[in-house]
C-alpha positions as CSV (number, residue, x, y, z in Angstrom):
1,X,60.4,-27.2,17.5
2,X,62.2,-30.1,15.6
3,X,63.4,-28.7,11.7
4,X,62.9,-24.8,12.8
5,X,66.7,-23.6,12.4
6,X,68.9,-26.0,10.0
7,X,69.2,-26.6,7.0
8,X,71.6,-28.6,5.4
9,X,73.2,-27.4,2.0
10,X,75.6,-30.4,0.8
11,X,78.1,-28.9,-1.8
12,X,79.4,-32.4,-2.0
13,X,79.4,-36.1,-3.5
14,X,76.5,-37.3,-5.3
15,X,75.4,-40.4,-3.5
16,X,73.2,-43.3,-5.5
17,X,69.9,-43.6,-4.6
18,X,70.3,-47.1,-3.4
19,X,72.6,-46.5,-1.5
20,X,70.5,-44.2,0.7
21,X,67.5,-46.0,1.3
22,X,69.3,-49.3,2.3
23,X,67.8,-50.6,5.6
24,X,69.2,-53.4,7.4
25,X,67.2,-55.0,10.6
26,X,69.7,-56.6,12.7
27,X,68.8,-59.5,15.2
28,X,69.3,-57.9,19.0
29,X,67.7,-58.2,22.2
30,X,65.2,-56.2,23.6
31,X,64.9,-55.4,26.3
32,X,60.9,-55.6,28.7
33,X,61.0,-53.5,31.3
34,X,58.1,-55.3,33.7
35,X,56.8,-54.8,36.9
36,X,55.3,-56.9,39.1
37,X,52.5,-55.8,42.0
38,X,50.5,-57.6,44.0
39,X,47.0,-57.0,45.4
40,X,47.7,-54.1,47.1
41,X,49.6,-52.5,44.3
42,X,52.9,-53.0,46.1
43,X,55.8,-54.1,43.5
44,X,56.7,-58.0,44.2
45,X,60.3,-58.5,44.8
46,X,62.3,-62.1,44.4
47,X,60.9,-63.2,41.4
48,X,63.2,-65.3,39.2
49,X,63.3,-65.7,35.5
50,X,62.2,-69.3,35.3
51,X,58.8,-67.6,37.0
52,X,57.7,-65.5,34.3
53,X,56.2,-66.8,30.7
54,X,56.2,-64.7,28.0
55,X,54.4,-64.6,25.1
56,X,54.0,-63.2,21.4
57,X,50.3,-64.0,20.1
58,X,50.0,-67.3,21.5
59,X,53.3,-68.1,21.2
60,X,56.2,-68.6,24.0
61,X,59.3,-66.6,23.6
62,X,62.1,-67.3,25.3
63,X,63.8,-65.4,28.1
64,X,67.7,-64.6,26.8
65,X,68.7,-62.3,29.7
66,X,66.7,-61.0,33.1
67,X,67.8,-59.1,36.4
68,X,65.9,-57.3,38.8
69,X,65.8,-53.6,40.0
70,X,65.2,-51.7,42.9
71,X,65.4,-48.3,42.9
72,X,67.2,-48.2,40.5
73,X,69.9,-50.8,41.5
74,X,70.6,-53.9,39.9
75,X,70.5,-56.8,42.5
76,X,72.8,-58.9,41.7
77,X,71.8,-62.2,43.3
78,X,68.7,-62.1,40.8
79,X,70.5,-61.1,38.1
80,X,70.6,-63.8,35.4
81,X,68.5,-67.1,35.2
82,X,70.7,-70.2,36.1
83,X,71.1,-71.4,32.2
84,X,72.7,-67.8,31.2
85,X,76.1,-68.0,29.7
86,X,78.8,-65.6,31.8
87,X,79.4,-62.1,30.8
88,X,82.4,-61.3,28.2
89,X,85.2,-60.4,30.6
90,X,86.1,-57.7,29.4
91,X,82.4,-55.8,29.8
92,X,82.4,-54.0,33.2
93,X,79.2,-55.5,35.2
94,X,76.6,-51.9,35.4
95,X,75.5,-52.2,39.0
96,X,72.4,-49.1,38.7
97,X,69.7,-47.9,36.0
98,X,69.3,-44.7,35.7
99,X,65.9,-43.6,35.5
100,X,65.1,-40.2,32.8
101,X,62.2,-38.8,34.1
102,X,60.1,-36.4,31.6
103,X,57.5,-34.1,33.4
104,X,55.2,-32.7,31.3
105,X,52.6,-30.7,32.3
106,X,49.7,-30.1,30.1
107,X,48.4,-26.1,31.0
108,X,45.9,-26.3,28.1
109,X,43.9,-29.1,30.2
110,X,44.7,-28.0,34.2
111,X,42.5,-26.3,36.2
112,X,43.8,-23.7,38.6
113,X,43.2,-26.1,41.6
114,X,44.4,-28.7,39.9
115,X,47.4,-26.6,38.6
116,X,48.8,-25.7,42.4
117,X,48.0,-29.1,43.7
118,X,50.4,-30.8,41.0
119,X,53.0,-29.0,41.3
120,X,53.3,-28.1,45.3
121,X,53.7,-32.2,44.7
122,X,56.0,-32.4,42.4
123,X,58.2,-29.9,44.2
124,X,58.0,-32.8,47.2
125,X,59.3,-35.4,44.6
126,X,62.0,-33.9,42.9
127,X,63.5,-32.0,46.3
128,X,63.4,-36.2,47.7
129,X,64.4,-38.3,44.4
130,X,66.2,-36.3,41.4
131,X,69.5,-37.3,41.8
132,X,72.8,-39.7,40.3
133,X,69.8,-42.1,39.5
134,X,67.3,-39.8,38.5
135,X,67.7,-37.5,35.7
136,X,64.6,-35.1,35.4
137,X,63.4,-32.8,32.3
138,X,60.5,-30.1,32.5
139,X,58.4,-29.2,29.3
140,X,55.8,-27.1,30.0
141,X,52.7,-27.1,27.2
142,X,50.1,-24.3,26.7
143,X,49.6,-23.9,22.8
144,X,53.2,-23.7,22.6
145,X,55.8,-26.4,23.3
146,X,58.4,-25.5,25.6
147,X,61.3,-27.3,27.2
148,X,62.3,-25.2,30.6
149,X,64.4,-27.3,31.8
150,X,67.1,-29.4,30.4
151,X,68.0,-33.1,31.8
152,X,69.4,-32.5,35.2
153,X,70.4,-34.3,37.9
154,X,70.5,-31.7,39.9
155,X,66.9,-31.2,42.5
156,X,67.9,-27.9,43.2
157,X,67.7,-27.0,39.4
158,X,64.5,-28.7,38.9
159,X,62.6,-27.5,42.4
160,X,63.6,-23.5,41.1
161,X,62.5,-24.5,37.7
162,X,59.2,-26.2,39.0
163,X,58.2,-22.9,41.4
164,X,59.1,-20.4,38.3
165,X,56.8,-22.4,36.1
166,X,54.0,-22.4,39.0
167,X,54.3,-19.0,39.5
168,X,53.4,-17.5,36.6
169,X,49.8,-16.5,35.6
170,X,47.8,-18.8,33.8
171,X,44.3,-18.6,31.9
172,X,42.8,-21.3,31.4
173,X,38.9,-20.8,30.3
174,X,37.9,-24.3,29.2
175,X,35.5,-24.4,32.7
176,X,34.2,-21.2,31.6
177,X,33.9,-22.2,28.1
178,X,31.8,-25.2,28.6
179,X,29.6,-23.6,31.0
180,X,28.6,-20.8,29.1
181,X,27.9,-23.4,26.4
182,X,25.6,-25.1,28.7
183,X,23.9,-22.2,29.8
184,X,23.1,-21.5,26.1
185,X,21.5,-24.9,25.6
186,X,20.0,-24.3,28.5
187,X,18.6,-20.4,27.1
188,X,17.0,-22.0,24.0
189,X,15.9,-25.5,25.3
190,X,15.6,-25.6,29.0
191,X,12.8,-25.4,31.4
192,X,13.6,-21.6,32.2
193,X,13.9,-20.7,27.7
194,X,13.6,-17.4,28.5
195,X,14.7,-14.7,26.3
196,X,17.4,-12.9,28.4
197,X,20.1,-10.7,26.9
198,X,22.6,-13.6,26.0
199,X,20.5,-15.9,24.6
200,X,18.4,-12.7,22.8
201,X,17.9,-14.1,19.1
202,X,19.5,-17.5,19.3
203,X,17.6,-20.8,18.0
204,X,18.1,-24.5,18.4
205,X,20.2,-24.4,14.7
206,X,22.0,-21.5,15.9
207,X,23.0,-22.9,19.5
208,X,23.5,-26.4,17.5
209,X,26.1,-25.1,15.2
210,X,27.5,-22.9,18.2
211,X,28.3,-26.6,19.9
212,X,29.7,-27.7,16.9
213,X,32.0,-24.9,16.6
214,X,33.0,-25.3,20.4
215,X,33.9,-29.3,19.6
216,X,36.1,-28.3,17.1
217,X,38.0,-25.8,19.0
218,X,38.4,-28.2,21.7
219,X,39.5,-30.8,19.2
220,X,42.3,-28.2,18.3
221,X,43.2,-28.6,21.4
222,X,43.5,-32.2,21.4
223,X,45.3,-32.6,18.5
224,X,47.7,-30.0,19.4
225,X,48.2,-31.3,22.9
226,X,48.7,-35.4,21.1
227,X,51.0,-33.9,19.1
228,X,53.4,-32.3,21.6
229,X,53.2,-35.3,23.5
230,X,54.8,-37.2,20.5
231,X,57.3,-34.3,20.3
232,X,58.1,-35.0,24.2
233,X,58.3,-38.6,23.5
234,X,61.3,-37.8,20.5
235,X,63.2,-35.9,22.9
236,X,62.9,-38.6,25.6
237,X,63.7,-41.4,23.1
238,X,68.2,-41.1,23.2
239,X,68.5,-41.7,26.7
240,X,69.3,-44.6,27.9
241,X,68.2,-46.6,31.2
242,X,64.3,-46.3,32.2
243,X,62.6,-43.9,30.3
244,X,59.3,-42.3,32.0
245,X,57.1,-39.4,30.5
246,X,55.0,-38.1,33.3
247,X,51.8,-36.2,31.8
248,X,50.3,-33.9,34.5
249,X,46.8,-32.7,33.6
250,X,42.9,-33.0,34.6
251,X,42.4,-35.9,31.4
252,X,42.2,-35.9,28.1
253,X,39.3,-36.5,26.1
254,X,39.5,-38.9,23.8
255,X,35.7,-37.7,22.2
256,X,36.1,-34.0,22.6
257,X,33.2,-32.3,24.0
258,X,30.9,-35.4,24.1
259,X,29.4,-34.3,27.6
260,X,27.8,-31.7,26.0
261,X,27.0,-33.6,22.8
262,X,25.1,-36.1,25.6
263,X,23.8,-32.8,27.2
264,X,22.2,-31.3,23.9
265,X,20.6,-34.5,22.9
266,X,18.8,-35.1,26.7
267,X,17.6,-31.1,26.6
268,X,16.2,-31.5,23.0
269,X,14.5,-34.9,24.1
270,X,13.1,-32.9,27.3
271,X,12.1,-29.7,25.2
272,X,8.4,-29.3,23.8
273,X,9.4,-28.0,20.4
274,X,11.6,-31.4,19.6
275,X,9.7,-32.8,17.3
276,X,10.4,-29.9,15.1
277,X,14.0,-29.8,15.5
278,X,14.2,-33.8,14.9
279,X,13.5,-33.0,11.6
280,X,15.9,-30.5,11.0
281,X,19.1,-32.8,12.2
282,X,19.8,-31.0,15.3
283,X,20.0,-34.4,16.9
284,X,23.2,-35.8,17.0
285,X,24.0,-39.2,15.8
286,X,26.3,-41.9,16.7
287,X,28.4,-40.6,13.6
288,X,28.5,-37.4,13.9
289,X,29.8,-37.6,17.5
290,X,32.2,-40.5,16.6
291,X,33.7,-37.9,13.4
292,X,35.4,-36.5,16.7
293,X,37.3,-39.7,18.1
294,X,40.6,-39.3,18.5
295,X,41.5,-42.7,19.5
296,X,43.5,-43.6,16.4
297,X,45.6,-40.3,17.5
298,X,46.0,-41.8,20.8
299,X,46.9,-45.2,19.3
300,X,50.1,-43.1,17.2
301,X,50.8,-41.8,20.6
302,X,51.3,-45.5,22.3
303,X,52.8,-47.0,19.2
304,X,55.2,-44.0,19.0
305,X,56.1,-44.6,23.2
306,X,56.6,-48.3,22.6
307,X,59.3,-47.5,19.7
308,X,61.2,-45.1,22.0
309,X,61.2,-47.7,24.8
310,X,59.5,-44.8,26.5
311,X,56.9,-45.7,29.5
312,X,53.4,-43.3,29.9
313,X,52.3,-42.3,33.3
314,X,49.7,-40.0,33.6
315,X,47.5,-38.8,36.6
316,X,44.1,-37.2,37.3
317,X,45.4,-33.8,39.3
318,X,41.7,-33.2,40.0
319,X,41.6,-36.0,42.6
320,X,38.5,-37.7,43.7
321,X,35.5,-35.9,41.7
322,X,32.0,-36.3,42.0
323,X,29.1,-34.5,40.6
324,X,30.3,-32.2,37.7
325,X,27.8,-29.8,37.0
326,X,27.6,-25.5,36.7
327,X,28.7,-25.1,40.0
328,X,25.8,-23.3,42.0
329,X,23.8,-22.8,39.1
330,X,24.4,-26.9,38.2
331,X,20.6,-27.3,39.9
332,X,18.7,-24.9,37.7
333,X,19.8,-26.7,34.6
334,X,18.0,-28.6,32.1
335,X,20.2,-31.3,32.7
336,X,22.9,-32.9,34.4
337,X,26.1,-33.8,33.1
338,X,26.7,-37.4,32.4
339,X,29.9,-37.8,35.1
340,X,30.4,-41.6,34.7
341,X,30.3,-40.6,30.9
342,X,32.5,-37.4,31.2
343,X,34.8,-38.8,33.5
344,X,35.7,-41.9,31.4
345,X,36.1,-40.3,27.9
346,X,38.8,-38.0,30.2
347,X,40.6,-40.7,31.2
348,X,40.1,-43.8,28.7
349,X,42.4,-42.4,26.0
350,X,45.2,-42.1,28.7
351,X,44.8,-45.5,30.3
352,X,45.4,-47.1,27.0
353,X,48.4,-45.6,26.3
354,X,49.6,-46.0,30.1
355,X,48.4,-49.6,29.5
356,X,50.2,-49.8,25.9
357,X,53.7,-48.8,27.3
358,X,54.5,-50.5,30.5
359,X,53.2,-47.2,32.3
360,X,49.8,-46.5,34.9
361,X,47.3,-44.3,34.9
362,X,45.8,-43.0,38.5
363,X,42.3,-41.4,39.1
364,X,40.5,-40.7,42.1
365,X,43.6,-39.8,44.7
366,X,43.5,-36.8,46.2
367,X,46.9,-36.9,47.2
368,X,49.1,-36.0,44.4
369,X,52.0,-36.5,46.6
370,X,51.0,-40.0,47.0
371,X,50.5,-40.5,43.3
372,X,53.9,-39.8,42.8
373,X,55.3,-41.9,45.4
374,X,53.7,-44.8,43.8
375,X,54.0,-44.3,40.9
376,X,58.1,-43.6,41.4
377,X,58.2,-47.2,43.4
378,X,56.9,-48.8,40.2
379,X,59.2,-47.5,37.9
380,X,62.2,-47.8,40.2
381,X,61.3,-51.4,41.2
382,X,61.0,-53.6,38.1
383,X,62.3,-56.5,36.4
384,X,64.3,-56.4,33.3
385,X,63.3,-59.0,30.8
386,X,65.5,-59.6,27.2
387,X,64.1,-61.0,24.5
388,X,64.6,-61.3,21.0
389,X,62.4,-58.7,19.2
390,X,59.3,-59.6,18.3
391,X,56.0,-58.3,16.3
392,X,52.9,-58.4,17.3
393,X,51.3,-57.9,21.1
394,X,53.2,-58.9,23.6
395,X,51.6,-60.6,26.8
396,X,54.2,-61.5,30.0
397,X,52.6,-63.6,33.2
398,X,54.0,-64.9,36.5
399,X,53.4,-68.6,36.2
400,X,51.4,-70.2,39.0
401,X,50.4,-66.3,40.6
402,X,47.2,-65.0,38.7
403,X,46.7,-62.5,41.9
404,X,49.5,-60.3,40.5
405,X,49.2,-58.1,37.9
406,X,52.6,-57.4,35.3
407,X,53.0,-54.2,33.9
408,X,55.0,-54.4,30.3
409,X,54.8,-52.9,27.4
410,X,52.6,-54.5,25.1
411,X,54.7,-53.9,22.2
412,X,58.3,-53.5,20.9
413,X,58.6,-52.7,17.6
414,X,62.5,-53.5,16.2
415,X,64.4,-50.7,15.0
416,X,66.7,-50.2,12.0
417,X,70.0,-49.9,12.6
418,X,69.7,-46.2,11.1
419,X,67.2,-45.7,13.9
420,X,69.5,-46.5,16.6
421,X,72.2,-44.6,15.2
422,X,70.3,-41.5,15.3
423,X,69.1,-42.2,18.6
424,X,72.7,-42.0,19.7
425,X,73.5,-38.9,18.0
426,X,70.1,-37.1,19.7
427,X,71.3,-38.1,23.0
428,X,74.7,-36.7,22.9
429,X,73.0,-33.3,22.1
430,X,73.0,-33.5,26.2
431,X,75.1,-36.2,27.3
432,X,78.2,-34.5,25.1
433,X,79.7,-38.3,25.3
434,X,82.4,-39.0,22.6
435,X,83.2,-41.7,21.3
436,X,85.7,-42.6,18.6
437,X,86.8,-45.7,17.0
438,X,86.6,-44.8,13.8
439,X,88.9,-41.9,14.4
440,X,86.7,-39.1,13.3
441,X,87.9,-35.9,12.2
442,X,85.1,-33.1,12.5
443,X,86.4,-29.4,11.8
444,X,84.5,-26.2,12.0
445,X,85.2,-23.1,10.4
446,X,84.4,-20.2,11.2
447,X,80.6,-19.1,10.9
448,X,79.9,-15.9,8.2
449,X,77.4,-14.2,6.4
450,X,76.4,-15.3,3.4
451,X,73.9,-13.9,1.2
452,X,72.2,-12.6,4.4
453,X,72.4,-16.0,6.1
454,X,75.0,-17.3,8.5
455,X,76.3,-20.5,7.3
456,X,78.8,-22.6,9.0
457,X,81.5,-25.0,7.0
458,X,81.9,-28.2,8.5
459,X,84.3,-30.6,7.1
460,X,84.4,-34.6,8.3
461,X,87.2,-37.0,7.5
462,X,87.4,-40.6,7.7
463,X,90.8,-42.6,7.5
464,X,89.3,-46.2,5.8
465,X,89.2,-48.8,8.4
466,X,91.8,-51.4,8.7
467,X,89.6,-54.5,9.0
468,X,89.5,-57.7,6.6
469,X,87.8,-57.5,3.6
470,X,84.3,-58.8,4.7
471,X,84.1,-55.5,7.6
472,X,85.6,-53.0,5.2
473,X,82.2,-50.8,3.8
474,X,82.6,-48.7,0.7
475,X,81.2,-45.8,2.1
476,X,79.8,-44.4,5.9
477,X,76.5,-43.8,7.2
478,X,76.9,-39.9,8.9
479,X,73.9,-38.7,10.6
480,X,73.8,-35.0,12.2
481,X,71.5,-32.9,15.0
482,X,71.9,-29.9,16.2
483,X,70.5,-28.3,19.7
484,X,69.8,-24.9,19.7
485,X,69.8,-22.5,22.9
486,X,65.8,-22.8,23.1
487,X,66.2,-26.7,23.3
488,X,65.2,-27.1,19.9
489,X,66.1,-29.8,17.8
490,X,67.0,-30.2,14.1
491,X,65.7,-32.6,12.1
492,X,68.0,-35.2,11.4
493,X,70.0,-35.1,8.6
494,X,71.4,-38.5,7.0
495,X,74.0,-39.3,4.7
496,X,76.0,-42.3,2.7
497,X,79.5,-40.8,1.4
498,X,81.7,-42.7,-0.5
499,X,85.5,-43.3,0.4
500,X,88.0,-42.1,-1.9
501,X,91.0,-44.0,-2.4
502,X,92.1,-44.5,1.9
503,X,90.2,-42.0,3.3
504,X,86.4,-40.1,3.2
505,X,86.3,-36.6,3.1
506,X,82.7,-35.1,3.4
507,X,82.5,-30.8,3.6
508,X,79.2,-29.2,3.9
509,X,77.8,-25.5,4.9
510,X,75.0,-25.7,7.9
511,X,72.6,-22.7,7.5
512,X,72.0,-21.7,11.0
513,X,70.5,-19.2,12.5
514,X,73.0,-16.3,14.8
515,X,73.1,-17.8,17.7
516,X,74.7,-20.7,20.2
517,X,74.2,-24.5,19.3
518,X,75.4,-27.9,19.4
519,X,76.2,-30.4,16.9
520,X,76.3,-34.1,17.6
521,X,77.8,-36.1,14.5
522,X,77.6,-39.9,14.3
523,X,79.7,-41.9,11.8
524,X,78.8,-45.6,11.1
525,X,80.3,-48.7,9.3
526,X,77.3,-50.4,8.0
527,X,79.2,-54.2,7.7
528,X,81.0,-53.9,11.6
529,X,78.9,-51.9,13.4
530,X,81.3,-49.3,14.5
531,X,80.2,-45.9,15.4
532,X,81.8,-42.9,16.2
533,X,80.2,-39.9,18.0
534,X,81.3,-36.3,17.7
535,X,80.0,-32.8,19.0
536,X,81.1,-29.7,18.5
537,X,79.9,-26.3,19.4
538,X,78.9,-23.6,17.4
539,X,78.8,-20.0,18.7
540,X,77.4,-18.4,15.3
541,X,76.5,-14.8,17.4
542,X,79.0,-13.5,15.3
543,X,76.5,-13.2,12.4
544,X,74.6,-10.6,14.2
């Protein structure tokens, strides 16, 4: 979990306060990763720039660099529209984007069935596709976020990683859950309302309240669940080429236990005594089930994806469904469950987000394995589309062909230039990539106990750069992370130092806690545009 180990203790230079919160937005391109498929959902190759319109509100933007991929290649021969100035010579033409792939599988919301079909396919795809194009990353979520696997290339790592994960024992009890809140409805209001030993005492408010006290639980589980999938989203965001989460689950709900909401009200309509309970309030309203929408939380989620340039694909592991009732006890109840109902508040919340980020949603396949391998052509076989960035929604066509459907993200919010700096320093927490122009000097001394807490000095020096007067900044930008041996992140830790006479000198202590990590260091000249990026590692197991 981001923040849970460092802390930063700066024994150094005071800094204004100005001179912290400075944000600059730079003009760049963006770039729109799109994809093009035609009736039968097959991607459309040969497309050219001059073929594609895109727009911001009702506005045309122009195209200022395009090229196509297929899996994962850059082809050439489509690779700029015919008005695009040549490449600087001395920028090496990239021939392949690599794709990071982030599965995520959601345990709180997967049946058992569901649970061995998913990932008896996903074996499948990783064994056939994880390779020098395809970096994947496992995060495993059941109350508890956890990162299993670290970006690999490797498929061997990730197929041994996948059939650990699917081995172990699972208890999931939402099924049970809702059924046994069914059959209470059922005890109090149904056609049977007999007093058996379960139901022995309850009453129409007392089963009422017991529904409302389910919601909420499963709205824990929502929120909880939304809120790793943000976390996921962070640690995807660094990396650099096509950036894919893949959520594996049975849905979502975006109105947490509105089935049974729908249920309750069609048993009390049904039941003899409703009249009385009418007057109590045992009904629910429109705004008493609307008090449990989480759509705004699945609107952070997309907006959150769209900053990180990262694209949401998501999948119904239960396959085709039908009828969703109490199993063999589903014709002795009051009711039936609403399916169309159910089945939609599952998946809307997902296919907006899918929708919202240049991703897809699939229902209704029973093939998992299938899912995959469509869902992997679409995201290796795409056309890359730079524009200037842009606010609002963003909208791209293929002029003259309404029969295919584009895939884009619908928005691309521009980021700061302190953004993207700490973007680069995240992603070096696993790439371990230095780079140095500014000639960085980042010393570590040995880690100690101090007043029971192991604290690491770290000392960075800066020679002033040797550029004319208009590129020479009176201070750096430094921005650390640091990676600890459960994948956890720090939060990241930003500073503006001051030079002193030709060089900076910045020292601090790092409270950590005893054991292995990494820290990645970026230094930044805020008038060039110069970075440096350093890492280190930290073996602090001495403070045991």
């Amino acid at each position: 979990m981001r923040g849970s180990f460092l802390v930063c203790a700066l024994l150094l230079l005071a800094v204004p306060l100005g001179a912290q919160v400075r944000e600059t937005i730079e003009v760049r391109i963006v770039e729109l990763e799109t994809t093009v498929l035609d009736r039968a959902g097959r991607p459309v190759e040969g497309l050219k720039a001059e073929d594609f319109r895109v727009q911001a509100g009702k506005r045309d933007v122009p195209i200022a660099n395009f090229f196509a991929v297929r899996n994962g290649a850059i082809v050439l021969d489509e690779a700029a529209p015919a008005s695009a100035p040549a490449p600087a010579k001395n920028v090496a033409p990239q021939t392949s984007i690599p794709t990071i792939l982030v599965i995520f599988v959601d345990e709180l919301h997967l049946s058992p069935g569901s649970r061995k079909r998913a990932f008896a396919a996903l074996e499948r795809y990783a064994g056939a596709n994880v390779g020098v194009n395809t970096t994947a990353m496992l995060i495993r979520y059941l109350n508890h976020f956890d990162v299993r696997l670290r970006p690999t290339e490797r498929p061997g790592y990730v197929l041994n990683e996948l059939k650990r994960v699917a081995a172990e024992p699972v208890a999931n009890d939402a099924n049970r859950d809702r059924d046994l809140m069914i059959a209470r409805i059922d005890g109090v209001l149904g056609r049977q309302g007999r007093a058996d030993a379960e139901n022995a005492g309850e009453s129409p408010d007392t089963i009422f309240y017991r529904l409302l006290e389910y919601a909420e639980h499963r709205l824990a589980d929502v929120d909880s669940t939304l809120n790793a999938l943000e976390k996921a989203i962070d640690l995807t965001s660094p990396f650099r080429g096509r950036k894919v989460l893949l959520y594996v689950s049975d849905g979502l709900p975006q109105i947490p236990a509105l089935e049974l909401f729908e249920y309750w009200d069609k048993a009390q309509t049904k039941s003899g005594a409703a009249n009385v309970w009418r007057q109590q309030s045992l009904r629910t309203d429109m705004s008493q089930t609307m008090s449990f929408d989480r759509s705004t939380a699945f609107r952070r989620v997309a907006e959150k994806a769209q900053r990180a340039d990262v694209a949401i694909y998501a999948f119904d592991a239960g396959g085709l469904r039908g009828f969703e009732g109490r199993g063999a006890e589903s014709t002795s109840t009051t009711e039936r469950i609403d399916t169309v109902s159910m089945q939609s508040n599952q998946r809307g919340g997902l296919q907006y987000v899918a929708e919202e980020t240049g991703g897809l949603y699939i229902a209704n396949e029973n093939d998992a394995g299938k899912v995959l391998a469509r869902m992997s052509e679409q995201f290796s076989n795409y056309y890359s589309i730079g524009i200037a960035p842009q606010r609002g929604e963003i909208r791209v066509t293929v002029r003259n062909r309404p029969e295919l459907r584009v895939i884009a993200a619908k928005r691309i919010p521009p980021r700061t230039r302190e953004e993207r700096l700490e973007e680069n320093v995240r992603r070096r927490l696993y790439t371990r990539a230095i780079e140095n122009p500014l000639d960085v000097d980042l010393a570590l001394g040995k880690p100690s106990n101090v007043n029971g807490q192991c604290v690491v000095p770290v000392v960075v020096k800066v020679p002033r750069p040797q550029l004319g007067p208009e590129l020479t900044p009176q201070s750096l930008d430094i921005q650390l992370v640091m990676l600890n041996e459960q994948n956890d992140e720090s939060a990241p830790q930003r500073l503006t130092v001051p030079f002193e006479a030709e060089r900076l000198v910045h020292a601090m202590m790092l409270r950590v806690r005893p054991e292995r990590h990494v820290l990645s260091v970026g230094v930044s000249n805020p008038l060039s545009g110069e970075s440096s990026y350093v890492q280190r590692d930290i073996d602090a197991t001495i403070c045991r």
